[in-house]
TIDO-816462 format. One line per 8 residues: number of its first residue (from 1); their letters; for each residue z, y, x of N, C-alpha, C. Coordinates in steps of 0.05 Angstrom, whole numbers, padded with zeros to 5 digits. Layout:
BEGIN
NUM) a) Z Y X Z Y X Z Y X; ...
END
This chain:
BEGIN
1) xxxxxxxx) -01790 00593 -00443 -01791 00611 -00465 -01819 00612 -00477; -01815 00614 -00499 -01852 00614 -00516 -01861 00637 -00511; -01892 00633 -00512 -01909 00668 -00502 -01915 00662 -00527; -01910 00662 -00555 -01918 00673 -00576 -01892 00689 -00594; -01905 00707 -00600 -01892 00731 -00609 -01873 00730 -00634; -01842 00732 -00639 -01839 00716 -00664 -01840 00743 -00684; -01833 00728 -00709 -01839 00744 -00739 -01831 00773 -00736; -01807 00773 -00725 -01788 00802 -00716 -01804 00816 -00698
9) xxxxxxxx) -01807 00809 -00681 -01817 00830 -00670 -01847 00844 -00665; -01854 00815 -00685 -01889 00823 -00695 -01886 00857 -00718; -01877 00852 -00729 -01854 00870 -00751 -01855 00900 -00740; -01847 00892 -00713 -01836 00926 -00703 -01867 00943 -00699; -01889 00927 -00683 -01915 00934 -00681 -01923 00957 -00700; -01922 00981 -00694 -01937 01000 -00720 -01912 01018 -00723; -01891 01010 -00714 -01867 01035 -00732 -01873 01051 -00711; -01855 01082 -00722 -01863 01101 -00714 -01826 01118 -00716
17) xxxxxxxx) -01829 01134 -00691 -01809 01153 -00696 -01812 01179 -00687; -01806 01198 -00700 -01810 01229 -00691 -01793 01245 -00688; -01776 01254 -00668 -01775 01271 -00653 -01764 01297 -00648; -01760 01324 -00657 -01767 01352 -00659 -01746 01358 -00639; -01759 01379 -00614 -01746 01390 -00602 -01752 01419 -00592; -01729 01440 -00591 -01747 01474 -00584 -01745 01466 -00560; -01768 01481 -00542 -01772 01487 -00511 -01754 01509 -00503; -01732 01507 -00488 -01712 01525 -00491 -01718 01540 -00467
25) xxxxxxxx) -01706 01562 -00464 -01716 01578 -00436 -01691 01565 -00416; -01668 01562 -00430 -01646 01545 -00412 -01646 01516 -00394; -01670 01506 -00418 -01667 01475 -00408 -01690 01472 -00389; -01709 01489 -00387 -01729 01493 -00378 -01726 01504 -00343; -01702 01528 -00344 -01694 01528 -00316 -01671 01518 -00313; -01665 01492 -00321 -01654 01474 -00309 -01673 01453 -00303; -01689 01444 -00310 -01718 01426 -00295 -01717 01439 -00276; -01728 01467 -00275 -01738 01475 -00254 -01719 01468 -00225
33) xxxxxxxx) -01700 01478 -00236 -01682 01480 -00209 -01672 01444 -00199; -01678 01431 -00218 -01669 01399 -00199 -01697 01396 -00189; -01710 01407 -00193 -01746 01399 -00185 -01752 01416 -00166; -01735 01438 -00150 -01729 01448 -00134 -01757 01480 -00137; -01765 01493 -00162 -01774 01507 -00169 -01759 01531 -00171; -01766 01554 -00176 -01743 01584 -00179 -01739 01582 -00210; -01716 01584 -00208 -01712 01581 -00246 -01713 01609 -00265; -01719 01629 -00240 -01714 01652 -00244 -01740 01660 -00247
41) xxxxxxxx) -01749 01646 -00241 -01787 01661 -00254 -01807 01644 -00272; -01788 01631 -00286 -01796 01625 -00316 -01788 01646 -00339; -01800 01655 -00353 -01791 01660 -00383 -01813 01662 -00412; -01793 01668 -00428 -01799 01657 -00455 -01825 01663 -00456; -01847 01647 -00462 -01873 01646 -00470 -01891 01639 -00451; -01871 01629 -00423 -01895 01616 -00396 -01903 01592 -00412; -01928 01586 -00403 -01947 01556 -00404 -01922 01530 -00377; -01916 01519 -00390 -01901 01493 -00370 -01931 01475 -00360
49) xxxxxxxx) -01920 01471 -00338 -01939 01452 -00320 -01950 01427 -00345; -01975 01414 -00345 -01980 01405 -00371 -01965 01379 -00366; -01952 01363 -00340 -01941 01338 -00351 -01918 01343 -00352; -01905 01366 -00356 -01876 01366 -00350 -01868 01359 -00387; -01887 01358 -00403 -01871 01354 -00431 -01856 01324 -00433; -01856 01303 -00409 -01833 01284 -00412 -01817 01288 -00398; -01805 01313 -00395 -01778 01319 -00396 -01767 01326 -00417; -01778 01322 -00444 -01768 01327 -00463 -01761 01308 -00492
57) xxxxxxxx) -01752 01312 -00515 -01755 01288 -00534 -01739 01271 -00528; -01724 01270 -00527 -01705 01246 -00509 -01690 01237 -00543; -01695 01216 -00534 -01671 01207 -00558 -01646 01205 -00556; -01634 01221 -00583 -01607 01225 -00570 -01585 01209 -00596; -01589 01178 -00574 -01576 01155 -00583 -01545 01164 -00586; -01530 01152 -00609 -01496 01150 -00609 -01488 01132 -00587; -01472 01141 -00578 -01448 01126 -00553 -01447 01099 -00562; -01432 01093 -00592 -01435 01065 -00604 -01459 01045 -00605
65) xxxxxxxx) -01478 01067 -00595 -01508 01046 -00590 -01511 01037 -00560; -01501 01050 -00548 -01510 01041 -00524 -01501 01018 -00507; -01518 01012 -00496 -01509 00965 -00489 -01501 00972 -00457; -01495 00944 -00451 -01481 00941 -00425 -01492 00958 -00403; -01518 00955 -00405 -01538 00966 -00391 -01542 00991 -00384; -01532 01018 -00404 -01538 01035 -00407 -01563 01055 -00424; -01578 01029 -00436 -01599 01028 -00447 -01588 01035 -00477; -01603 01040 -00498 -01589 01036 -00528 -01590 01002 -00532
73) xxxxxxxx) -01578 00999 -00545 -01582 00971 -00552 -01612 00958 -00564; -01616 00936 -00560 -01639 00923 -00576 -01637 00921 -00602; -01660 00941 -00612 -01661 00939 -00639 -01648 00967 -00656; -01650 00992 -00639 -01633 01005 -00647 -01653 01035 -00644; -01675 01029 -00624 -01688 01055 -00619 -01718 01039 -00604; -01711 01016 -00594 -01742 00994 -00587 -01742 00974 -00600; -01755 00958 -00597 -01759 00926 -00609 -01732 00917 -00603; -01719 00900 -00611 -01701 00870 -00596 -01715 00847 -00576
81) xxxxxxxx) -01726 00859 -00557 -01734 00846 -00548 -01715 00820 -00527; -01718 00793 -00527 -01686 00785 -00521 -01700 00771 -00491; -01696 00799 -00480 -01709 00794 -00448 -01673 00817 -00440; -01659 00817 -00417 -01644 00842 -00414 -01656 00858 -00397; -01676 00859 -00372 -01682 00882 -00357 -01701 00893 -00366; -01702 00926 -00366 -01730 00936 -00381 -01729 00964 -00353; -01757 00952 -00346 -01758 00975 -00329 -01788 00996 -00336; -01794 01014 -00328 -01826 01025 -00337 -01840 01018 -00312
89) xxxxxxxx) -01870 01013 -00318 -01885 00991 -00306 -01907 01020 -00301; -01925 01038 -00322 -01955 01043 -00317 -01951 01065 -00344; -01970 01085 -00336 -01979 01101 -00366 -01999 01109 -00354; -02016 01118 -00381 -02046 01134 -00384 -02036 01151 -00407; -02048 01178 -00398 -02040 01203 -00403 -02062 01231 -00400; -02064 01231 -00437 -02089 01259 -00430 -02081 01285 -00449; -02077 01301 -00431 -02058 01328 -00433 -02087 01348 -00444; -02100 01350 -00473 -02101 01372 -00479 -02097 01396 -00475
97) xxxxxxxx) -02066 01396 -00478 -02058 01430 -00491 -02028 01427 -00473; -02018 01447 -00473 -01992 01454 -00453 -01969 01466 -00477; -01947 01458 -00468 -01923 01478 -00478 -01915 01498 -00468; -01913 01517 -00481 -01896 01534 -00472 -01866 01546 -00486; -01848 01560 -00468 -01822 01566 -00472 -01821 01578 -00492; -01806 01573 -00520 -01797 01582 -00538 -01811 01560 -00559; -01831 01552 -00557 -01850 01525 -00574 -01822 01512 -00581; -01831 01497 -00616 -01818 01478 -00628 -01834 01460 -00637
105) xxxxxxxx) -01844 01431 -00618 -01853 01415 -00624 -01845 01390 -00628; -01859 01368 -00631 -01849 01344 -00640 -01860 01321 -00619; -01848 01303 -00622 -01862 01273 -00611 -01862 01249 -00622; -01887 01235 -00630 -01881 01217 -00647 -01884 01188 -00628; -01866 01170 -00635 -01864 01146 -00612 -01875 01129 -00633; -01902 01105 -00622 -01909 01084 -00638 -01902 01061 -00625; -01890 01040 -00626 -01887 01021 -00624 -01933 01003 -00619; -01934 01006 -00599 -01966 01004 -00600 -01975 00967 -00590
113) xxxxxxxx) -01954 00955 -00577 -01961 00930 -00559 -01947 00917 -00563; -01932 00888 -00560 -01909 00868 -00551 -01924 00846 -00542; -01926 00841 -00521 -01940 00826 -00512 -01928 00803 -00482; -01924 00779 -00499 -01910 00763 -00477 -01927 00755 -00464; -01909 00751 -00431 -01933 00740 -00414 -01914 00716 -00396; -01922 00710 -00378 -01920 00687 -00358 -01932 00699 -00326; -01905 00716 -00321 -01912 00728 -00283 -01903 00714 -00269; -01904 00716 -00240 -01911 00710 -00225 -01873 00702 -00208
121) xxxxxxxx) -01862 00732 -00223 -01833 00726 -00221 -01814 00704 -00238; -01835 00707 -00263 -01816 00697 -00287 -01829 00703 -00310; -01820 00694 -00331 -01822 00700 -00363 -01820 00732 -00361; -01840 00759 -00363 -01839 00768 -00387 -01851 00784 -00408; -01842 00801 -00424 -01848 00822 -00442 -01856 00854 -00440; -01883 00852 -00441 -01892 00878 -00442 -01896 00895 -00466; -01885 00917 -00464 -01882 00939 -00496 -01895 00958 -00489; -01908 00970 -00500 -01927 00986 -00490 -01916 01004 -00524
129) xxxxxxxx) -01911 01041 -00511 -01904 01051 -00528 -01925 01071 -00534; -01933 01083 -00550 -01959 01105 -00550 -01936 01133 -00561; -01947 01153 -00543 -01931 01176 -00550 -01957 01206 -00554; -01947 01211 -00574 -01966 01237 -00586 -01950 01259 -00578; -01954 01293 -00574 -01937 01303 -00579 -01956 01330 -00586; -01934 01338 -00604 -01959 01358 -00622 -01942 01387 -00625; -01946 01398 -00627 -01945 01435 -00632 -01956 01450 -00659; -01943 01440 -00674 -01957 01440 -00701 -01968 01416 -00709
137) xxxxxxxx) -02002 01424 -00723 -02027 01406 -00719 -02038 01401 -00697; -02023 01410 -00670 -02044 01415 -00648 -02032 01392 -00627; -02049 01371 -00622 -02046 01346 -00609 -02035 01356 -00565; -02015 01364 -00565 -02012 01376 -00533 -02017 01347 -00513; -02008 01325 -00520 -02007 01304 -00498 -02010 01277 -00517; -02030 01259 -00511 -02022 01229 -00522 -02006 01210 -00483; -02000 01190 -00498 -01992 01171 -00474 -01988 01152 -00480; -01992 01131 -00466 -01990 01102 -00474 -01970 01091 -00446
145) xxxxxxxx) -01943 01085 -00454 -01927 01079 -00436 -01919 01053 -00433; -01914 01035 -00411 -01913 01008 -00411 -01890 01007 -00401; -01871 00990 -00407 -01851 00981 -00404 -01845 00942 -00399; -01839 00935 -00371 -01836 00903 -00371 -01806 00899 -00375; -01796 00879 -00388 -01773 00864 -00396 -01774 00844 -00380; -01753 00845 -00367 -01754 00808 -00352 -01730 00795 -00363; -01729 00779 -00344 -01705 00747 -00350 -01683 00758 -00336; -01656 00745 -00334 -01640 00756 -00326 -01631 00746 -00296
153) xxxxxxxx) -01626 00759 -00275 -01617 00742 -00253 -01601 00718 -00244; -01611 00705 -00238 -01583 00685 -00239 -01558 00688 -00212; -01537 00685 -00219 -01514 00685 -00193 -01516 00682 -00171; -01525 00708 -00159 -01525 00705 -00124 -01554 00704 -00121; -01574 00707 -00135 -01599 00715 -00128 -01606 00744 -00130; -01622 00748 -00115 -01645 00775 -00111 -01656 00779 -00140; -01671 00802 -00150 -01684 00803 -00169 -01720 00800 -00145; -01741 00789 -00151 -01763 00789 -00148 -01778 00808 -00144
161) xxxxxxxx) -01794 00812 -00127 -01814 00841 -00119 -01836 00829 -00112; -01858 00853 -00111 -01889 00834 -00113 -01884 00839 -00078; -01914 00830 -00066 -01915 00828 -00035 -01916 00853 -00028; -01908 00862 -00004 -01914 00890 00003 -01933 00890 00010; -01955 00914 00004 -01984 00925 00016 -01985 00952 00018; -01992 00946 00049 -01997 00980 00064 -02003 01003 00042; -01997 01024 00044 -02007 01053 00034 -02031 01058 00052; -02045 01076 00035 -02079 01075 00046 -02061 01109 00075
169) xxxxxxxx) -02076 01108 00092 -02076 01120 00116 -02092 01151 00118; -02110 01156 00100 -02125 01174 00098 -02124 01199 00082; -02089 01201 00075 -02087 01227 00062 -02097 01247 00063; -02106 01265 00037 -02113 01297 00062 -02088 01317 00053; -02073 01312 00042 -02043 01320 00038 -02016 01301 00038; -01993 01320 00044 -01971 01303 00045 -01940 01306 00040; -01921 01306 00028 -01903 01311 00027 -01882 01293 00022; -01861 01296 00042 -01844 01281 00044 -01813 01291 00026
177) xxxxxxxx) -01807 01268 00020 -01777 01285 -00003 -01755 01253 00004; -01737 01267 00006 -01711 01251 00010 -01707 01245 -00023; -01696 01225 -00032 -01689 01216 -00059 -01666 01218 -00065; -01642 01236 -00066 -01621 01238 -00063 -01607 01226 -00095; -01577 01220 -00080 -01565 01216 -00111 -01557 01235 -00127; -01559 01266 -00118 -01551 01279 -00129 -01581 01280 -00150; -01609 01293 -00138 -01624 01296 -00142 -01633 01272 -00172; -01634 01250 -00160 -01629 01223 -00183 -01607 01226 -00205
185) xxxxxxxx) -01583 01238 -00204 -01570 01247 -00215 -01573 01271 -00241; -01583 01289 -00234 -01597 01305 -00246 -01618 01306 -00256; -01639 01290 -00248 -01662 01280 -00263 -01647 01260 -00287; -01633 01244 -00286 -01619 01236 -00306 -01605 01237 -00329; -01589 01269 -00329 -01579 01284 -00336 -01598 01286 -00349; -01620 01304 -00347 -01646 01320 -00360 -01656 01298 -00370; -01656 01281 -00365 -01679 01257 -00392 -01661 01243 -00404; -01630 01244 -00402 -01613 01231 -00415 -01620 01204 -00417
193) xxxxxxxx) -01618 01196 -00393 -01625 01167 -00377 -01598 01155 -00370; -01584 01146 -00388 -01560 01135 -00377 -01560 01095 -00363; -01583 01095 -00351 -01591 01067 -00347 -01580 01056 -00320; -01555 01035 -00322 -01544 01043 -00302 -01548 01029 -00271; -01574 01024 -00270 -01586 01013 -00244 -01586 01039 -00222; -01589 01061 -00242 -01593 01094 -00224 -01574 01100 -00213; -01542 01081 -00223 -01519 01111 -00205 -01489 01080 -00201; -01499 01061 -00213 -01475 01041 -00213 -01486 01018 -00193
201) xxxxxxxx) -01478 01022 -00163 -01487 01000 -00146 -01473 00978 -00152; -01456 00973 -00159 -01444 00942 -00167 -01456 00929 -00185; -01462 00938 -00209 -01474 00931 -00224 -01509 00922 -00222; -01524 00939 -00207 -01539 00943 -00198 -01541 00911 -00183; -01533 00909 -00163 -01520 00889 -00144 -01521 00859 -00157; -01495 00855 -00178 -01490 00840 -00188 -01501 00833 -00214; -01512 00852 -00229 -01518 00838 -00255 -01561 00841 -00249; -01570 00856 -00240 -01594 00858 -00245 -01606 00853 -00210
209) xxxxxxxx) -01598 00835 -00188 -01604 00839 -00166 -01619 00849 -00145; -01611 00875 -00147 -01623 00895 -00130 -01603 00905 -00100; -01602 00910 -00080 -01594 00911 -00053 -01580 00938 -00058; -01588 00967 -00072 -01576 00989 -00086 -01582 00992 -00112; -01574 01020 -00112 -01584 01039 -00141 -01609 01039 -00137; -01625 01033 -00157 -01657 01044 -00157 -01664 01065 -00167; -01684 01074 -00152 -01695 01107 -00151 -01707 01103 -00193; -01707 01119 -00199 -01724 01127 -00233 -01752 01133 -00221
217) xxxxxxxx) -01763 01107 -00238 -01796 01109 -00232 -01803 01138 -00246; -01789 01152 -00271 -01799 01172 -00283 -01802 01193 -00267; -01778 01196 -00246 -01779 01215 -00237 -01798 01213 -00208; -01797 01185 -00190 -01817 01191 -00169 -01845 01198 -00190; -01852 01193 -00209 -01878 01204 -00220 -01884 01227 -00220; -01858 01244 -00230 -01859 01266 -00238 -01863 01278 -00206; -01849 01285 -00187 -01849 01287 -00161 -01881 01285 -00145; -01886 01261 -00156 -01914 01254 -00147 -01937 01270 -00164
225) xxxxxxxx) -01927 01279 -00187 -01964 01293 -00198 -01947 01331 -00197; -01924 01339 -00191 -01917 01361 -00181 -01933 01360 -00157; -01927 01346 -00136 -01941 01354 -00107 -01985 01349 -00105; -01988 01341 -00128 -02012 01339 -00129 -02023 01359 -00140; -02007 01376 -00162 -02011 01398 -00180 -02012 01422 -00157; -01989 01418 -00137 -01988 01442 -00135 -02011 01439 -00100; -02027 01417 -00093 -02039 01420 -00074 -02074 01420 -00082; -02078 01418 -00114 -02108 01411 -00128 -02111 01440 -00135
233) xxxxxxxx) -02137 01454 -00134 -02149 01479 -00152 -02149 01462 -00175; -02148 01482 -00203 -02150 01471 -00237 -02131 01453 -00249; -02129 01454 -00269 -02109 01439 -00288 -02108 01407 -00293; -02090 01410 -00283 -02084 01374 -00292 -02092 01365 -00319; -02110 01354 -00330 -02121 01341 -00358 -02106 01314 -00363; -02113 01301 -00348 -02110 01264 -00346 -02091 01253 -00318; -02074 01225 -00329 -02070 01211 -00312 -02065 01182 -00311; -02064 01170 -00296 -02064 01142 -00302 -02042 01136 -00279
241) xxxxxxxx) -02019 01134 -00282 -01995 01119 -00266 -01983 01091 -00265; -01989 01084 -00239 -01970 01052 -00248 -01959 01050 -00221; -01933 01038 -00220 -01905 01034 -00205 -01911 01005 -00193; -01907 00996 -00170 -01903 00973 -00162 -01891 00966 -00133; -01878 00971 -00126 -01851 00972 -00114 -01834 00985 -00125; -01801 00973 -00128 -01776 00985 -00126 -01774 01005 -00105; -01759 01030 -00108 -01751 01047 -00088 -01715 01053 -00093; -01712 01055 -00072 -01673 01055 -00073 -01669 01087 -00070
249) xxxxxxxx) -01642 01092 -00095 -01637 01115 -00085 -01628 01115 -00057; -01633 01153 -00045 -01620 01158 -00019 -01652 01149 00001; -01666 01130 -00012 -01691 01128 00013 -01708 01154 00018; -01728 01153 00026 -01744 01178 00040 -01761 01168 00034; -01782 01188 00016 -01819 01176 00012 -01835 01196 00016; -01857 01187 00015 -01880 01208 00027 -01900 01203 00008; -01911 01230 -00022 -01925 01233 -00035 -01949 01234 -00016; -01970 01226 -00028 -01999 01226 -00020 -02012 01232 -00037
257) xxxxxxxx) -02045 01245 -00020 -02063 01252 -00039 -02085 01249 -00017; -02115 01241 -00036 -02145 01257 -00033 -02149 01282 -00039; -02176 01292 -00027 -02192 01317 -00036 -02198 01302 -00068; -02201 01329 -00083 -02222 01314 -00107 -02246 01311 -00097; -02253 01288 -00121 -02279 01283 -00117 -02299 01302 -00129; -02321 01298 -00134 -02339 01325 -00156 -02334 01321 -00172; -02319 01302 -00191 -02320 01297 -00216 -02289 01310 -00215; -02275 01309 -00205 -02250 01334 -00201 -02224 01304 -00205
265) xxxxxxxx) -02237 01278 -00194 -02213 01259 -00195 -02203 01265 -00170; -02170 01251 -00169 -02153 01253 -00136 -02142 01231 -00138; -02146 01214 -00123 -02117 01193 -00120 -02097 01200 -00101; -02076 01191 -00120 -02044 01196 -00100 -02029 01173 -00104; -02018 01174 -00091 -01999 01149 -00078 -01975 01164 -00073; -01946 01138 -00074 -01926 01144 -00060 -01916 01124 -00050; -01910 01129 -00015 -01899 01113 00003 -01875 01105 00010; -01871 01087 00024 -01851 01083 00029 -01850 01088 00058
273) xxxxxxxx) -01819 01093 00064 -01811 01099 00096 -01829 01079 00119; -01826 01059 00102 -01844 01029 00120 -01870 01038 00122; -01880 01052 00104 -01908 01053 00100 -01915 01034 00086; -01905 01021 00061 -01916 01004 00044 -01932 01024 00016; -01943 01020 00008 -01943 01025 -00025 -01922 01024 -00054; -01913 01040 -00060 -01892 01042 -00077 -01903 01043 -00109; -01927 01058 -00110 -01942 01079 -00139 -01957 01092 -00131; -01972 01087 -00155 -01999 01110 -00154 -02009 01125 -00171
281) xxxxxxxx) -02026 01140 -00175 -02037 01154 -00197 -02061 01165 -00195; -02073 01156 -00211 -02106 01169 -00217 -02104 01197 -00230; -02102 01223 -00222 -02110 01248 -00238 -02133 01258 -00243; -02135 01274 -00262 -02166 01288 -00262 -02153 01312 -00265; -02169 01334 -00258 -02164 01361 -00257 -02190 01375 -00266; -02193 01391 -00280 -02213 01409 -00297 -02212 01442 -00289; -02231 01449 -00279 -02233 01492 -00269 -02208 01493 -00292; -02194 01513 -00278 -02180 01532 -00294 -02197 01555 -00308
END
């Protein structure tokens, strides 16, 4: 396949889509409660945790768009990019300003990257999306989200995984969370993630070769800078996340963390049952 970029999808580079959604006090304790929070001690006009605003904005594609996959189709809400697996790979993320319950804000999605490559698995395509999200004039979160496209499996093969490497040993925190399908279920629901590697093991199996359902990188993230939020003094500002192991629904992982440093960084990690490395994340935290 050529690593140069054709006319089309040079094209998409620069578009832009926006968004508008109210912060409802309903939808808000429903996060809470799959995220295993009291839903009952939120209300209208709390500050939300500052990364929880990608639980929101969801695009809400027609049924008639949506492809085999569960994805919208190519070309309909992303590039056409003519790779079929699109999984999220990495983001960098700096949280200004916070939402709170009753807010009517927006999000604007840029099309920021397309960039073919030549890995290690195979041919492919990295999209890198840039996401603003604003409260008026008032800039609450940028993010730059990566997304890899690969090739498609061939009959009776495995899909490819990088080597496993240990998780660092020196946590000074820890929490362990079962990944359930219900739990995966419901995180799905809430981001209106109908992608069906999350809940269709046959498919899973046979068309994209994976052993199960795979866990939503969105949500071990989310999971992972919750248990960091809620074990750091001061506000989450910044983060830098990237995924590199698959995790199966139904497995068991163990969030990690450092002390901050003086400059108020933490690294966290999330493990696997083996003790491999799954994901990580660079946070910064700022005095409240």
């Amino acid at each position: 396949m050529s690593l140069t970029l054709s006319d089309e999808l040079q094209s998409w580079v620069g578009r832009t889509r926006t968004v508008e959604e109210e912060i409802t006090l309903g939808t808000v304790r429903k996060i809470a409660g799959m995220l295993d929070f009291d839903p009952d001690s939120f209300r209208k006009g709390d500050a939300l945790p500052p990364h929880w605003f990608n639980m929101f904005f969801c695009d809400a594609t027609r049924q008639s768009d949506i492809g085999a996959d569960g994805h919208p189709k190519p070309g309909v809400i992303l590039p056409p990019i003519p790779l079929p697996r699109r999984m999220g790979a990495g983001r960098r993320v700096h949280m200004p300003g916070t939402l709170r319950i009753g807010d009517t804000a927006t999000r604007t999605a840029e099309v920021a990257a397309i960039v073919p490559k030549q890995a290690r698995t195979g041919f492919i395509t990295v999209l890198t999306m840039r996401h603003i999200i604003r409260r008026g004039d008032e800039v609450i979160a940028t993010e730059e989200f990566d997304a890899i496209y690969r090739e498609a499996v061939k009959p009776g093969e495995k899909s490819g995984t990088s080597t496993p490497v240990p998780a660092p040993r020196d946590a000074a925190w820890s929490v362990t969370k079962h990944l359930s399908s219900p739990l995966v279920f419901r995180y799905s629901a809430t981001t209106w993630n109908a992608h069906r590697i999350h809940y269709d093991a046959d498919y899973t199996r046979d068309e994209e070769g994976y052993p199960a359902t795979v866990q939503n990188g969105g949500l071990t993230m989310q999971l992972l800078l919750d248990s960091a939020v809620k074990h750091t003094k001061g506000r989450l500002t910044h983060f830098t996340a990237r995924l590199s192991r698959p995790i199966s629904v139904g497995d068991t992982v163990t969030f990690c963390g450092h002390a901050p440093d003086a400059e108020g960084k933490v690294a966290t990690w999330v493990q696997s049952a083996e003790g491999y490395l799954c994901g990580e994340a660079e946070c910064r935290f700022a005095a409240a």
